[in-house]
N, C-alpha and C positions, 0 to 999 in steps of 0.2 A: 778897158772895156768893163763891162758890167755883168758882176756873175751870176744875176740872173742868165744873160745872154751867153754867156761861156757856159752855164749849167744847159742852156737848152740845145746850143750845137753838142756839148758830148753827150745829148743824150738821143739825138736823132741820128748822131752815127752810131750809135748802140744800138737803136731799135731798126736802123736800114739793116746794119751789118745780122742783126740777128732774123730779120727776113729772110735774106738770103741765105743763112745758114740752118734756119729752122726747112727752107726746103730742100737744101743739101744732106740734112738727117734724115730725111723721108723717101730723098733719094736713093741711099746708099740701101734701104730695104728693099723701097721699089723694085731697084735694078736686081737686087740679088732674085728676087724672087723669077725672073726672066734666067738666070744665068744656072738656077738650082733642079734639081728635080724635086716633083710636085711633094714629096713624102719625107722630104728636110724640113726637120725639127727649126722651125722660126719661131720665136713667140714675136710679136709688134707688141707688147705690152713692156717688152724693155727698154722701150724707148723714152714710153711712160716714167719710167724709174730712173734712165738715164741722167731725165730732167728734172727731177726732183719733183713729181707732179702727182705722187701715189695717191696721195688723201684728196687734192682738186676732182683728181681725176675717179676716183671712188663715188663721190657728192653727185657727179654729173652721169655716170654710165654705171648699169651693173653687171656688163658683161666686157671681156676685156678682147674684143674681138677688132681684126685689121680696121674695120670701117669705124668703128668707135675710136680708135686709136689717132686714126689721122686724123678724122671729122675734130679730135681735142685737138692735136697740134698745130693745123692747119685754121679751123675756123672758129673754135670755139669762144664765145666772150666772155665765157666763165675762167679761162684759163689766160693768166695778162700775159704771158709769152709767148702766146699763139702767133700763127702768121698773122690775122688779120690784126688783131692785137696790136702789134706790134708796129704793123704800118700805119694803122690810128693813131698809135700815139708818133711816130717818126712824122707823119704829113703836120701833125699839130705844132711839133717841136718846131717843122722847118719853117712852116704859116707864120709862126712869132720870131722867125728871124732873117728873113728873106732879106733886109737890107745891109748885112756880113755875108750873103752866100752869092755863087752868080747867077743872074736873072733866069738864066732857063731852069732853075732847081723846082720851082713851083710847080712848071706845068708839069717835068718830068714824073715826081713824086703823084699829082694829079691824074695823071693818065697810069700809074702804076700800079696804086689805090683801085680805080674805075677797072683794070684789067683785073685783080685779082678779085673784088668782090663781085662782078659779071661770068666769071670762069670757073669762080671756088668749087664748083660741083666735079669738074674735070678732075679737080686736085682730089677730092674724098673718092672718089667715084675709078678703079682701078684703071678702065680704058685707055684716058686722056692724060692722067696723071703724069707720065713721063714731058710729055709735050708742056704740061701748066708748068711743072715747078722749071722746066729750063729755062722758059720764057719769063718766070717773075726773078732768076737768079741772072738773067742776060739783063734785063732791064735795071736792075739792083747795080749792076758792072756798070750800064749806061752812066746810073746818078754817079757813083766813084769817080767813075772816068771823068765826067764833068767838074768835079772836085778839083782833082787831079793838075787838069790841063789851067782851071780858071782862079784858083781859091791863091790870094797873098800867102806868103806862107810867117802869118803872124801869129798871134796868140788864135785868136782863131783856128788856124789851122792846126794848133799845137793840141787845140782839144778835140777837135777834131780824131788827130791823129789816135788822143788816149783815147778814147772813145773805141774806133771802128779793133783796133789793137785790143784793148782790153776783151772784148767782146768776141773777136775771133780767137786768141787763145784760149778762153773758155768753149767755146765750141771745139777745138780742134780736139780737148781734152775730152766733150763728149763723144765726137764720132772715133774717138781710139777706143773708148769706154764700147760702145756699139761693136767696134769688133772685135775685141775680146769678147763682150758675154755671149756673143753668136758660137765664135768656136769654142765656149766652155758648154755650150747645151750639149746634150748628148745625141749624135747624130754617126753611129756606127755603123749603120746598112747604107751609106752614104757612099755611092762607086765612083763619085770624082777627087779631085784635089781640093776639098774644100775651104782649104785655107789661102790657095792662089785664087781663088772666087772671091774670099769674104777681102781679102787684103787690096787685089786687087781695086774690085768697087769704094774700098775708103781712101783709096789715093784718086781714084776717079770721082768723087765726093766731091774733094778737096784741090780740083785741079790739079793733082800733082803728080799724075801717072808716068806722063815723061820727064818731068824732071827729077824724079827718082830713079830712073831708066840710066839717065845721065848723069847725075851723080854717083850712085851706087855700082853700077853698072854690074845689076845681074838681074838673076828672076826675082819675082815676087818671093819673098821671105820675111815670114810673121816677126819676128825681132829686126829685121833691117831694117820692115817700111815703120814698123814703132821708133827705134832710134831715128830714122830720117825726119819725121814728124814731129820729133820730139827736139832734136839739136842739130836739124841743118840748119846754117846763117845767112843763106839764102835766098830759099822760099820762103816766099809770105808771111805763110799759114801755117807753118813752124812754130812750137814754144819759144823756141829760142831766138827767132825774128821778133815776135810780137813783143820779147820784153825787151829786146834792144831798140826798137821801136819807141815803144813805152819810156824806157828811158832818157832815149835823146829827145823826145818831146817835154818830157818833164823838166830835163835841164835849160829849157832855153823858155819856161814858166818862172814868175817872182816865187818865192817862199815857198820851194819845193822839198827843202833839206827833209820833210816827215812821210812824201809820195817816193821819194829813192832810198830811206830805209826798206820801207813796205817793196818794192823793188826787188833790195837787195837780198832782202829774206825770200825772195820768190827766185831768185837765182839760182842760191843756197840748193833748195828742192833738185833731187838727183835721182835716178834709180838705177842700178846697175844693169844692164840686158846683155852681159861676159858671164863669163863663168856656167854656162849652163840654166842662168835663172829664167824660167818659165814665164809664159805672159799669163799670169793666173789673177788667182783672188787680191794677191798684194801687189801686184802692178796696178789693179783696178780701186785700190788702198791709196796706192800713189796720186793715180788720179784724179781721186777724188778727194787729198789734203791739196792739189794745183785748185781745185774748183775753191776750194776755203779759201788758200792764199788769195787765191784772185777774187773773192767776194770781200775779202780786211781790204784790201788794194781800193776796192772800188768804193766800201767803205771810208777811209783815208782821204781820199779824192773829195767824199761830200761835205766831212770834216774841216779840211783844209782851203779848199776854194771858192765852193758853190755856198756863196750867202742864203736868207730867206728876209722876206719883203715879212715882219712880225707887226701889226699894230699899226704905230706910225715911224716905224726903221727905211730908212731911206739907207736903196742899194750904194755902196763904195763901189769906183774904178779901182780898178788892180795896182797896185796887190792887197788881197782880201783877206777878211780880219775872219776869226776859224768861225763856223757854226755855232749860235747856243741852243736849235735847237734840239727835240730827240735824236737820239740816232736816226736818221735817213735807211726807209728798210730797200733794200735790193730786193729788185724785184722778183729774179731767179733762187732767192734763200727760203731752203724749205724749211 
């Protein structure tokens, strides 16, 4: 196949996967804010920072209040990782390759588009918000599922597979990032459990309420539902799924020996949660050298695979000869 064509399927599963996770992070506030009393310390500007979006997001607003916060992650065009962002570029990715996908991917992504920029005010707007984002992350599941059920499982599908993987393990990394810095604010006059609240809502984020339930099999506990997310083999949405994941799609790729180094150093990556160690500033250290690895990773990938059309350079079928050109910037690196 032709790496233009493989560069543009990993990169609409990148930008659907990160739809639907960019309203999974605005969910996990959303919801807390229903769950918390009125006078718990929330900032919504950590979400800003979560994403590496300080200085975007500085240029565009000068105050850093909830409506400003989502209106950036949700709609803004100044910001490329926004939702809508994101699904502009995913509908374009899919538009140029609709004959490797299965037929109903057009209108799906079409009518997903049309719902989210006719509703987006639901989404900035507190009222409606719970109802939008479930609806654009049901509809997100819709296009997967269709994947799923219709897609060859050929190279196609293999980047595919990097793609939507790559791109949820860096989200999963932000929404742990989200609940830690929640419970490191300072919220002392706070008369509930607010750690079975905040912990709660990111395993509900992440679809992964009951199957934490079921594996773990206890309450909510701040280092269980982090190690669960971090190295159950199971779910999903797991670190540790998406780079086994990640892997086995890579090896069944031509001239991958330089994507399963880059891998294998992201294995490597550990942080002990025994011994008494806290989910503090250096688990949030941790998570954020997973975001590096995973941005060299995706790095590695544009290096290694994804040709460019230069002059008069006619695209090669697989297996593809490395980039000469600049570094390829990730769109997510701050």
């Amino acid at each position: 196949m032709l790496s233009r064509v493989a560069e543009r399927i990993y990169w609409s599963a990148r930008y659907l996967e990160r739809v639907e996770n960019t309203a999974r992070l605005v969910g996990v506030y959303d919801n807390l804010l229903f769950d918390l009393p009125r006078d718990t310390n929330i900032s919504w500007f950590n979400l800003i920072k979560i994403n590496s979006c300080i200085d975007t997001f500085s240029d565009r607003y000068k105050v850093q209040t909830e409506h400003n916060v989502v209106k950036f992650l949700l709609a803004d065009d100044t910001n490329p990782s926004s939702m809508l962002s994101s699904l502009k570029q995913a509908k374009e990715n899919i538009r140029t390759t609709r004959d490797v996908l299965p037929q109903d991917t057009w209108e799906l992504i079409n009518e997903l588009d049309l719902y989210a920029r006719n509703h987006i005010r639901q989404g900035i707007n507190r009222t409606d918000r719970h109802k939008f984002l479930n609806s654009i992350i049901q509809r997100c599941q819709e296009i997967n599922g269709l994947f799923e059920g219709a897609m060859s499982r050929d190279a196609s599908w293999q980047f595919m597979t990097l793609g939507r993987n790559l791109e949820r393990a860096d989200m999963t990394t932000r929404i742990l990032d989200a609940g830690v810095s929640i419970m490191l604010q300072p919220n002392e006059g706070t008369r509930i459990n607010l750690s079975q609240v905040v912990w709660g809502n990111v395993l509900r984020s992440l679809s992964g309420y009951m199957n934490y339930r079921r594996s773990v099999r206890t309450a909510i506990v701040s280092k269980k539902v982090a190690r669960f997310l971090l190295e159950d083999e199971y779910f999903p949405r797991t670190i540790h799924f998406c780079i086994n994941e990640l892997e086995s799609a890579a090896k069944k790729l031509p001239r991958s020996k330089p994507i399963l180094q880059e891998i294998k150093t992201l294995k490597k990556l550990h942080y002990s949660l025994a011994n008494g160690n806290p989910l503090d500033e250096k688990f949030r250290d941790y998570l954020n050298q997973l975001q590096i690895n995973i941005s060299d990773l995706n790095n590695a990938l544009m290096t290694n695979w994804f040709a460019f059309n230069m002059g008069d350079h006619q695209e090669e079928n697989l297996p593809l000869k490395k980039v000469t050109q600049k570094e390829y910037q990730f769109a997510r690196q701050a």
